[in-house]
C-alpha positions as CSV (number, residue, x, y, z in Angstrom):
1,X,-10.2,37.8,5.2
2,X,-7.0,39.3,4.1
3,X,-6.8,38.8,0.4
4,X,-2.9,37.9,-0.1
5,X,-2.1,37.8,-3.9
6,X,-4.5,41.1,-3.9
7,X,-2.5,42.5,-1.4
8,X,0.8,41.9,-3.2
9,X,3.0,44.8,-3.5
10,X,1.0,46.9,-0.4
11,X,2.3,45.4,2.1
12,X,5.9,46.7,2.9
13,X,8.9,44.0,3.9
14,X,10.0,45.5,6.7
15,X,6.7,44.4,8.5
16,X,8.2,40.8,8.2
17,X,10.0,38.6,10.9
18,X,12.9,38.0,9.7
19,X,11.8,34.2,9.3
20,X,9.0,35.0,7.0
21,X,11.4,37.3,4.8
22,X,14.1,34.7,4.7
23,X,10.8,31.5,4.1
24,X,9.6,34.3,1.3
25,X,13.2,34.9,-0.6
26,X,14.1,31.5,-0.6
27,X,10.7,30.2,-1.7
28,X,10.6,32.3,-4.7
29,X,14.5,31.7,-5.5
30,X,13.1,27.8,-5.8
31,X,10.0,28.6,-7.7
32,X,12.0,30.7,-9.9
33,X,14.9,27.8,-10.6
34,X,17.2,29.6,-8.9
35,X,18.1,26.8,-7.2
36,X,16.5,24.0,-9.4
37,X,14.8,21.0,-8.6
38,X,17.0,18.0,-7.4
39,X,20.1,20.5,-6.5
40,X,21.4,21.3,-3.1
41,X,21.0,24.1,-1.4
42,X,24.1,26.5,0.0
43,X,25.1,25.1,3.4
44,X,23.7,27.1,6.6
45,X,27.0,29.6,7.1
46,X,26.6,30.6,3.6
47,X,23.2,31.2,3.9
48,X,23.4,32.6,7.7
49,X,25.8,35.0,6.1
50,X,24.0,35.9,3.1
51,X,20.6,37.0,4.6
52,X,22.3,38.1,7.6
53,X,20.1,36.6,10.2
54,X,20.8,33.6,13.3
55,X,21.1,30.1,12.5
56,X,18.1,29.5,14.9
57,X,15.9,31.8,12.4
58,X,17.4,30.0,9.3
59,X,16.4,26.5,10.7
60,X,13.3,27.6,11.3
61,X,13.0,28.8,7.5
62,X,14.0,25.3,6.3
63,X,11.1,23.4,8.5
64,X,8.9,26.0,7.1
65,X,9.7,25.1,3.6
66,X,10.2,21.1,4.6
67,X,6.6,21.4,5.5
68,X,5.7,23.3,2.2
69,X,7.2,19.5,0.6
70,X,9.5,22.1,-1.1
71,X,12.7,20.9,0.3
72,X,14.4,17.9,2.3
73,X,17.6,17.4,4.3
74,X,19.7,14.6,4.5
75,X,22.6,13.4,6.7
76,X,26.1,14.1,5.4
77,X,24.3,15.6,1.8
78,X,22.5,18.9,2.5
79,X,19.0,20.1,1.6
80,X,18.3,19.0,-1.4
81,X,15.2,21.0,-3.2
82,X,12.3,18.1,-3.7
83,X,10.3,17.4,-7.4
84,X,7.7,19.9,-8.3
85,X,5.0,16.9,-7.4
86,X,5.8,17.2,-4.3
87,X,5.2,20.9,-3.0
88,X,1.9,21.8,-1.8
89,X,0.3,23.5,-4.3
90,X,-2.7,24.2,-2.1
91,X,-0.5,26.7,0.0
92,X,-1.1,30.1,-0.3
93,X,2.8,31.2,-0.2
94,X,3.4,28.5,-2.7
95,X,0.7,29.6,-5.5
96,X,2.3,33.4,-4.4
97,X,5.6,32.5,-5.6
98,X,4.3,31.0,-8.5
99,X,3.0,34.4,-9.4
100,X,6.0,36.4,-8.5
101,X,7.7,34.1,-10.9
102,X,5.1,35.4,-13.8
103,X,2.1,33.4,-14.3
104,X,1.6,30.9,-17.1
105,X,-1.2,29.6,-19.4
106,X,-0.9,26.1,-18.0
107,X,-0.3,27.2,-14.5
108,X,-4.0,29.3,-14.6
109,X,-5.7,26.0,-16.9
110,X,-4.3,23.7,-14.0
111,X,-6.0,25.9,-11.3
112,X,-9.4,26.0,-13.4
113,X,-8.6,22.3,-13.3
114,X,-9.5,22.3,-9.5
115,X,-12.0,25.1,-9.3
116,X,-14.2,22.7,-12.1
117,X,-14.1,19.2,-9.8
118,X,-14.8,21.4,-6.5
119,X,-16.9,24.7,-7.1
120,X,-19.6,23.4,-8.5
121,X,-20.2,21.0,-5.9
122,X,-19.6,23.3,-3.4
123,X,-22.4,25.5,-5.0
124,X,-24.7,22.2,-5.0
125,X,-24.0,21.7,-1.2
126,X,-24.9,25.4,-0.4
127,X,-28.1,25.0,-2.5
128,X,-28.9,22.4,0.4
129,X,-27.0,23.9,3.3
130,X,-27.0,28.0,2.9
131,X,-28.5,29.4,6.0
132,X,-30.5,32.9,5.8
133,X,-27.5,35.1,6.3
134,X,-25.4,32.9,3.5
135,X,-28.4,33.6,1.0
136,X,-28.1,37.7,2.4
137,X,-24.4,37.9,1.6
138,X,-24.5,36.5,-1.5
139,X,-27.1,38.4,-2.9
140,X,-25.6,41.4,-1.9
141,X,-21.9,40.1,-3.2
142,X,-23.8,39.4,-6.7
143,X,-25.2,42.7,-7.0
144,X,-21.6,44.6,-5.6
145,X,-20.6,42.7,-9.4
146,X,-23.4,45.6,-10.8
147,X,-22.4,48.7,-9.3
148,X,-20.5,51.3,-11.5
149,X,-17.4,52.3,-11.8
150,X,-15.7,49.0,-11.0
151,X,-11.9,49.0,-11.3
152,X,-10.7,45.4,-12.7
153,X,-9.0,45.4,-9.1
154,X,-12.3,46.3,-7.2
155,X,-13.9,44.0,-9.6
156,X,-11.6,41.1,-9.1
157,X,-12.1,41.6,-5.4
158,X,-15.8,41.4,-5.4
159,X,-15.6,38.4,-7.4
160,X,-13.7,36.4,-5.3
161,X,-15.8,37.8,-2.1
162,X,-18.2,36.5,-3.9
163,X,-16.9,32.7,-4.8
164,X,-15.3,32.7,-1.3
165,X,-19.2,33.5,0.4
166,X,-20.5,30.1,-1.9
167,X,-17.5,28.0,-0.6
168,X,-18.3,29.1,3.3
169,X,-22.3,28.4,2.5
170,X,-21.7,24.9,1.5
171,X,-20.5,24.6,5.2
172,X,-17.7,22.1,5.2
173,X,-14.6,23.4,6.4
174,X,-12.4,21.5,3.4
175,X,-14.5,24.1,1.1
176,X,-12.7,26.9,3.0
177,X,-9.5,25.9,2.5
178,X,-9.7,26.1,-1.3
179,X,-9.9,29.9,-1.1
180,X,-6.2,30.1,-2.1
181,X,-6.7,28.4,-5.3
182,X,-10.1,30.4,-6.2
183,X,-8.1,33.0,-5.3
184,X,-5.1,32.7,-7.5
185,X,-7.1,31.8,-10.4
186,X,-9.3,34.7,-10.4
187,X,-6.6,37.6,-9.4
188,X,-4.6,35.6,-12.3
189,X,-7.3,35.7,-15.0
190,X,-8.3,39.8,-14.1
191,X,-4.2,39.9,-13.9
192,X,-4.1,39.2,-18.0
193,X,-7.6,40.6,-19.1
194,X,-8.1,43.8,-20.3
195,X,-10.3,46.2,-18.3
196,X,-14.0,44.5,-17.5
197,X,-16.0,46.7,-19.9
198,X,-13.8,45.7,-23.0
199,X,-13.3,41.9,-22.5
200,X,-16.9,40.4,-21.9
201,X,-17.2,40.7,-18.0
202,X,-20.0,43.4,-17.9
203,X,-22.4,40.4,-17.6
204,X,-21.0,39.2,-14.4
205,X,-23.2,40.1,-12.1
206,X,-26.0,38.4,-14.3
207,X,-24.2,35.0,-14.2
208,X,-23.4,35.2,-10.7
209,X,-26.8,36.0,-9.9
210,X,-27.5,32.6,-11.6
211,X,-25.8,31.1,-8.6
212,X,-27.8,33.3,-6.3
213,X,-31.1,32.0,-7.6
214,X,-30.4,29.0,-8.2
215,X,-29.3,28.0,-4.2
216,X,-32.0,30.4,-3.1
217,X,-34.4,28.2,-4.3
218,X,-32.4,25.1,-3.2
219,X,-32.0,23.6,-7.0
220,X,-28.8,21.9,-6.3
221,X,-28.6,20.9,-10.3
222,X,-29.0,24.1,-11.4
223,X,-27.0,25.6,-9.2
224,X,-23.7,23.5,-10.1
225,X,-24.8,24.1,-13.6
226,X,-24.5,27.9,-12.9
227,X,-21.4,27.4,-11.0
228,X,-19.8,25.7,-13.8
229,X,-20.5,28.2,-16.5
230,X,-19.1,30.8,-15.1
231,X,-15.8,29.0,-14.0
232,X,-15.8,27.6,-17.8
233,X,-16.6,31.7,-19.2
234,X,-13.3,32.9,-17.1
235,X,-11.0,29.5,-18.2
236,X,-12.2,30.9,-21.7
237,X,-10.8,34.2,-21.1
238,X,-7.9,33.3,-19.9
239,X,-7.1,31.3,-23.1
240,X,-8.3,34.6,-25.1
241,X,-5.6,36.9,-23.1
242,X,-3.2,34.3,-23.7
243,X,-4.0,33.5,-27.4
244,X,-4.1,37.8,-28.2
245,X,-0.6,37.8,-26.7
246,X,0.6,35.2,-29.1
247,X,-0.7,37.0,-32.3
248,X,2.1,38.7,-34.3
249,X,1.1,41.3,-36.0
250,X,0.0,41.8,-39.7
């Protein structure tokens, strides 16, 4: 699985269509308030001309963001950029944008929101539904966590390897699509925290191991009450990061 917010920056533009580049500026511009909510977006020349591409590839980019909920046309008014409550926020490009925009406190709370009322669960189903390789994979993702020399990248990539290969063990495909979300909230917390071995993440492979133990033996209690605590330790970090960037100095 290609890990996109991990990815960002590595991947160069010019390997775009020109669709996705034009979907990916004007996504961002909206995220961003560039063009705010409610206010209508430059008319097709303008925007034809401005990203220098065909009006075939710019309608194209509007469906693209009409299915996102992000935007919606209307006879004889334009396209009008829709209310924040109505975007997808489970879309990968969305939560992107968000983070290209600079991520916020309540932005990373609300995703630990989500990862509360479904991970654990999810860890509860695999408890009843991991197959052998499921309980292989994550044994060995739990003990990656250990190895030395960890970067907080590397780290934050084994982690959500890790919370990914609990989601696909519960077996039910709506589990899958979550890994966005898990996704975004992870690379955001590692994103604001100070290098693993300074902040309090040098148990992680213990706690995740938790998790490991706890499905392997099929305890579906404890193994949502492992889940939890761990999603709970990294919502407290991220409050940490954002309460030590608050502090003015003596």
């Amino acid at each position: 699985m290609r890990n996109r917010m991990l990815e960002a920056g590595k991947l160069g533009r010019r390997s775009r269509t020109s669709h996705a580049q034009v979907v990916d500026e004007l996504g961002r511009a909206i995220v961003a308030g560039t063009y705010a909510v409610g206010s209508i977006l430059p008319g097709d020349a303008e925007l034809a001309q401005r990203f220098k591409v065909s009006r075939t590839v710019l309608r194209e980019t509007m469906k693209t963001l009409a299915a996102k909920g992000m935007i919606v046309a209307k006879a004889r008014v334009g396209t009008r950029v829709t209310e924040k409550n109505q975007w997808n926020m489970f879309d990968s490009e969305v939560i992107a944008w968000h983070f290209d925009n600079g991520v916020s406190e309540e932005f990373l709370l609300q995703l630990y929101d989500i990862r509360l009322a479904v991970e654990p669960f999810a860890a509860g189903l695999a408890a009843e539904r991991a197959r052998p390789g499921d309980l292989e994979r994550l044994n060995s993702l739990a003990l990656e966590m250990a190895a030395p020399g960890h970067t907080t990248e590397s780290l934050a990539l084994a982690d959500l390897q890790f919370h990914l290969a609990v989601a696909d063990a519960a077996h039910n495909p709506f589990m899958h699509t979550l890994g966005s979300l898990i996704e975004a909230a992870l690379v955001g917390m590692f994103r604001i925290s100070t290098p693993p071995s300074q902040n309090g993440f040098s148990n992680i492979a213990e706690t995740h191991m938790r998790i490991v133990n706890a499905i392997v033996s099929g305890d579906v209690p404890a193994a949502r009450a492992a889940m939890e605590a761990v999603i709970v330790e990294g919502r407290d970090h991220v409050r940490e990061a954002f309460a030590s960037m608050t502090k003015v100095p003596a």
